[in-house]
N, C-alpha and C positions, 0 to 999 in steps of 0.2 A: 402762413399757417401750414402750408404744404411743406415747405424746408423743415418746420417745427416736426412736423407729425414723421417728416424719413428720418432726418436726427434721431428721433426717437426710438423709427426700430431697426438705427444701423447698432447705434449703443448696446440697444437689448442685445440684439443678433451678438453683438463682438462678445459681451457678460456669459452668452451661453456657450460661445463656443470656446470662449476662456475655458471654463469649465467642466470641457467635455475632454477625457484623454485621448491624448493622439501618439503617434509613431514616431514622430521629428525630436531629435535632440533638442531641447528647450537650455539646460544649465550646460555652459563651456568654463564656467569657474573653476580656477587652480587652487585646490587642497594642500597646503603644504605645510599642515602644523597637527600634528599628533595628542588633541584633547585627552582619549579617553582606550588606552587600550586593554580587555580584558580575554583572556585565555582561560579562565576557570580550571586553574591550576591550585587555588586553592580558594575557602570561601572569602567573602567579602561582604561589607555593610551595604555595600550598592543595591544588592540583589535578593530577594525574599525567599526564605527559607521554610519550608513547612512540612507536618507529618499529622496526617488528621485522617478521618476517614472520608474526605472529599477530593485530598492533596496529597502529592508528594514529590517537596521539592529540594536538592540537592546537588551538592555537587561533588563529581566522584570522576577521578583519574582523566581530569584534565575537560568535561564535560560538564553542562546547567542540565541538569534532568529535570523534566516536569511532568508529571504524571497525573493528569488530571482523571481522577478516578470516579467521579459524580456522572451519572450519564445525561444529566436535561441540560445545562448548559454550560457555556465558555467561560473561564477565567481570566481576566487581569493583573497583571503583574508592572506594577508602574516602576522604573529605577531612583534609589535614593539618590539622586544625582542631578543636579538645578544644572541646565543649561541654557546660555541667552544668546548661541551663535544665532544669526540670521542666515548665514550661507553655511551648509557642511555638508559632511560627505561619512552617510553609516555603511559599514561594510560588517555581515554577519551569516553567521552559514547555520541554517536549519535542518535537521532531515525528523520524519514521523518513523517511529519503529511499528507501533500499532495505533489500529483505529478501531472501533466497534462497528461503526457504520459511515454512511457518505459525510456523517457533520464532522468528522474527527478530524482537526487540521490544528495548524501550529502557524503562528505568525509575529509580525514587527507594530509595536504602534509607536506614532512617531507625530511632532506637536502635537503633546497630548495636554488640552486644557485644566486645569482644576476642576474639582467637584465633578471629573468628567461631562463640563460644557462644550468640549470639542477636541476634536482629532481624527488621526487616518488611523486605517488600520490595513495593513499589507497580510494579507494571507495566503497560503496553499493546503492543498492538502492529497489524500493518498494517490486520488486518480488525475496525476497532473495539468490540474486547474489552481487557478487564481484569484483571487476578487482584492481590491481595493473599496474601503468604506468609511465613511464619513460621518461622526457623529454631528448631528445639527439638532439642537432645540429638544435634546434627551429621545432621538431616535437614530434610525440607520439612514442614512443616502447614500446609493449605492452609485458608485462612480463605476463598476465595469457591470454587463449584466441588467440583470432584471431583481427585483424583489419574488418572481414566480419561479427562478434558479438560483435563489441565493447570491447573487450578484457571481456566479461563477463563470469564468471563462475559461478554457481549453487552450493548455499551451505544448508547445514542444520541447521547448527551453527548459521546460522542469524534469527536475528526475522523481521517480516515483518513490514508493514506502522502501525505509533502510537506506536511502541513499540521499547525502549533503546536499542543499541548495544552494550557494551563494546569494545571497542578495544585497543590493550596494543599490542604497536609496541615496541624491544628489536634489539638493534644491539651494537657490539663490535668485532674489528678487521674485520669491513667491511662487515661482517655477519650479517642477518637479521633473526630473528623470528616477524612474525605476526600473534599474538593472536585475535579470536573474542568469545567473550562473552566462555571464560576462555580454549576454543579448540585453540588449536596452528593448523592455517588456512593453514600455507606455510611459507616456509623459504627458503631464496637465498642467494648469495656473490654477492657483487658489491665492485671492486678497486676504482672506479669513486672518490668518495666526501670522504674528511674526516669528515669534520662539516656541517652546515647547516640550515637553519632558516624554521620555521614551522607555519603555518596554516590551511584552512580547504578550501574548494571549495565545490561549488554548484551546483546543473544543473540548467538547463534550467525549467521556472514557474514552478519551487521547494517551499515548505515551510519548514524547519527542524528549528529542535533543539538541542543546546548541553547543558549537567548537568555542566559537569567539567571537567577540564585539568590538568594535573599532568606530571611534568619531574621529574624524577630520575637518579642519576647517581652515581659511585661508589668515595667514600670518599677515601682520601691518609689517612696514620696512622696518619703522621703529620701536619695534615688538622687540624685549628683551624676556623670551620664557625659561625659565631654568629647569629642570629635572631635578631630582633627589641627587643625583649624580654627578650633575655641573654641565651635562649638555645640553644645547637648546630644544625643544621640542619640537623646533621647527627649522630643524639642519637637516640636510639634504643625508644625513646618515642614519637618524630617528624611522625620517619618513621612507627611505629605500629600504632598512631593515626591516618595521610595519610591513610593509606592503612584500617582502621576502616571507615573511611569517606569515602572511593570508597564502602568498602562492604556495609556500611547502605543505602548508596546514588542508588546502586544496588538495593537492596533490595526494597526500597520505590516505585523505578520504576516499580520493578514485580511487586509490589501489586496497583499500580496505576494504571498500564495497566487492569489488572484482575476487577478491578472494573472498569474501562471505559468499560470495556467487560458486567460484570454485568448489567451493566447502559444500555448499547444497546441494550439484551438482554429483560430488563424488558420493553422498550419501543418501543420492538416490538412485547413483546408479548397483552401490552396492546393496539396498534395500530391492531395485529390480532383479538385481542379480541369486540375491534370497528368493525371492517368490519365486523368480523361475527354477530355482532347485526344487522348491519344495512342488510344486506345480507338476512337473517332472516327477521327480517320485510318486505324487499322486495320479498321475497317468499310471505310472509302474504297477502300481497298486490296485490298478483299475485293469489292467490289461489282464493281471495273476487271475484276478478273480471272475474277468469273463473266459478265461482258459479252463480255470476247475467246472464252470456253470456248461462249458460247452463240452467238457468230459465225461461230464453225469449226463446230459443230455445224451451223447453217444452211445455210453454204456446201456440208459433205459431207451434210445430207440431199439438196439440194436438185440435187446431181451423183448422188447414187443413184435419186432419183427420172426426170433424164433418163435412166440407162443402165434401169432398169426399162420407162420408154416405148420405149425401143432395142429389148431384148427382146419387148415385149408385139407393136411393127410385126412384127418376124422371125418369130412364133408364129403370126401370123396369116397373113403372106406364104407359109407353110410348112403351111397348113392342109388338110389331104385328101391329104397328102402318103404315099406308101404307108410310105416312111422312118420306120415308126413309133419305131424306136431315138432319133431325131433330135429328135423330137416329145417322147417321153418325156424325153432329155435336157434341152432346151428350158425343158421346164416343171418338172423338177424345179430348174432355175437358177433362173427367174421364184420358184419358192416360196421358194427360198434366201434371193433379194433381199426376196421381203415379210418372211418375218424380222427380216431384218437393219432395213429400212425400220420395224417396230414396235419396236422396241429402240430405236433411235434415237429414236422420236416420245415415247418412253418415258423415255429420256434429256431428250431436249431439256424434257420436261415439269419433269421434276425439275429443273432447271437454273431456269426460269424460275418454281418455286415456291421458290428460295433466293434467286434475285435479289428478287422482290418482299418477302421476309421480310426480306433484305438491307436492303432502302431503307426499311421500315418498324420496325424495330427503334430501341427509344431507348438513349443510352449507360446503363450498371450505375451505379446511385446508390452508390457508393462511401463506406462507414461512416467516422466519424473511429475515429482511430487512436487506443486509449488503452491507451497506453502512457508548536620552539622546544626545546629541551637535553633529552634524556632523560632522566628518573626512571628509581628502580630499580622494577622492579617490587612492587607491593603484596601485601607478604607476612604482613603480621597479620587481614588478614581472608579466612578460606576460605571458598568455597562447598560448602555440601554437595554431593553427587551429584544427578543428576535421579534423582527418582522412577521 
């Protein structure tokens, strides 16, 4: 009974941790036959095309654009393309140009069931995270994460919005490795699906882009595959060329990114370089007019200080005067005018502590600024609900 009952929860123990992803390279399988490769270089039956007020999908100068314009939720997009490798090897490069909010992300799904009864779904999105998800029994199971963070995890491996991902998903014997941009992200086992059909999902007012899609899978000895061409599909010149096309098609991307970088860069340093003219000038414009404000002040200090000496002659010409009414008059003017005469020096002071702040101030360092025929819509794969 005792043997029976640890049997019991070494099994369970092994099912769960099957199940759980880990770090360790799991699939060492050799890829070396060229199923499926697309560059969206021009449109194709594979892939859904749409133009609605929800949708907008396309392909243009060598790019899958998907524009999912509906803000409450993700789209699906299943490939017209029956697959039944058991072992292969996808290799596909994503990047998000915009996002509305944190749900906006772009991703791969992959064994994906009919009627939407099951499949993964590999996602990122703008703030370089991750999640991995599991449709089971018309819900989400979230294989990286929580359901209270959206199965999101936090990588470094990813590049952020405007910039390609690579990701090169690998499974055989049920085992998973998932690569991003050439790091191996996490790897799992799942019994579930032997085969499975693939495409990509969207979030919610998403804009993204993909370069190109690529399956692989491993060639029998006695594999005779042809091409439209007459070469095999799985000759060591297919598969080097492929895989020369992912690296150049990489490559182009860092360096297209790094000059949209440069490009934003120089257009805000010439946008700083604007404000600080103008900025400038409006010191200039400021300093003019605390010079006229302090001119006029000098002019009417310096007319109140002769009618003060006016007064002070007549106080005195007037002194021992019995008139004392006249006397007291007199003098209560003269104190009126020293008033007025300390107000003014009081003023003029403050004037001439704005002017010199004026001419001494440097302009504000100014931060850069960082900122084809319709398909019907795809109706055998549903998404369950969000969680």
């Amino acid at each position: 009974m005792h043997k029976l009952k640890f049997l019991s929860v070494l099994i369970t123990g092994w099912l769960l941790t099957a199940a759980m992803p880990s770090r360790g390279q799991l699939v060492n399988e050799k890829f070396d036959r060229l199923d499926l490769s697309e560059n969206f270089d021009s449109a194709s039956d594979k892939w859904t095309f749409l133009s609605n007020i929800e949708n907008l999908f396309l392909v243009q100068e060598g790019e899958y654009i998907l524009n999912r314009k509906a803000p409450e939720k993700p789209f699906a997009l299943i490939a017209n393309y029956d697959y039944n490798e058991q072992a292969f090897k996808l290799v596909t490069s994503l990047k998000i140009e915009k996002a509305a909010d944190q749900n906006g992300s772009i991703g791969v799904i992959f064994m994906a069931q009919n009627d939407g009864n099951g499949g993964f779904m590999f996602e990122i999105n703008a703030e370089k995270q991750f999640r991995l998800r599991q449709i089971v029994s018309g819900k989400y199971n979230y294989k990286t994460g929580d359901a209270k963070n959206g199965g999101w995890t936090k990588s470094n491996s990813l590049n952020g919005l405007n910039t390609y991902n690579v990701i090169d998903i690998r499974t055989s014997n049920r085992n998973y490795d998932i690569y991003v941009n050439n790091n191996l992200l996490l790897s799992f086992t799942e019994i579930a699906y032997k085969t499975g059909r693939f495409g990509f999902i969207i979030g919610p007012a998403t804009r993204a882009k993909i370069d190109y899609f690529y399956l692989f899978s491993a060639a029998q000895a006695n594999e005779v595959s042809k091409s439209q061409d007459g070469a095999s599909s799985g000759s060591p010149d297919i598969i080097e060329l492929a895989e020369s096309i992912i690296k150049l098609k990489t490559q182009i991307n860092k360096l297209q990114a790094e000059n949209e970088d440069l490009k934003r860069n120089l257009e805000n340093k010439k946008t700083a370089d604007k404000e600080d003219e103008n900025e400038r000038k409006l010191k200039d414009r400021t300093i003019l007019d605390l010079q006229k404000k302090l001119a006029q002040k000098d002019a009417s200090f310096d007319s109140l200080m002769k009618v003060n000496e006016g007064l002070l002659k007549y106080k005195n010409l007037v002194a021992g005067n019995e008139n004392s009414d006249l006397i007291i008059t007199l003098s209560k003017s003269v104190k009126a005018e020293k008033e007025k005469n300390q107000q003014l020096s009081d003023s003029l002071k403050t004037l001439k502590a704005e002017l010199a702040k004026a001419r001494n101030s440097k302009p504000t360092t100014v931060e850069e600024k960082k900122e084809p025929k319709e398909q019907k819509q795809n109706t055998e794969f549903t998404l369950p609900k969000e969680n």
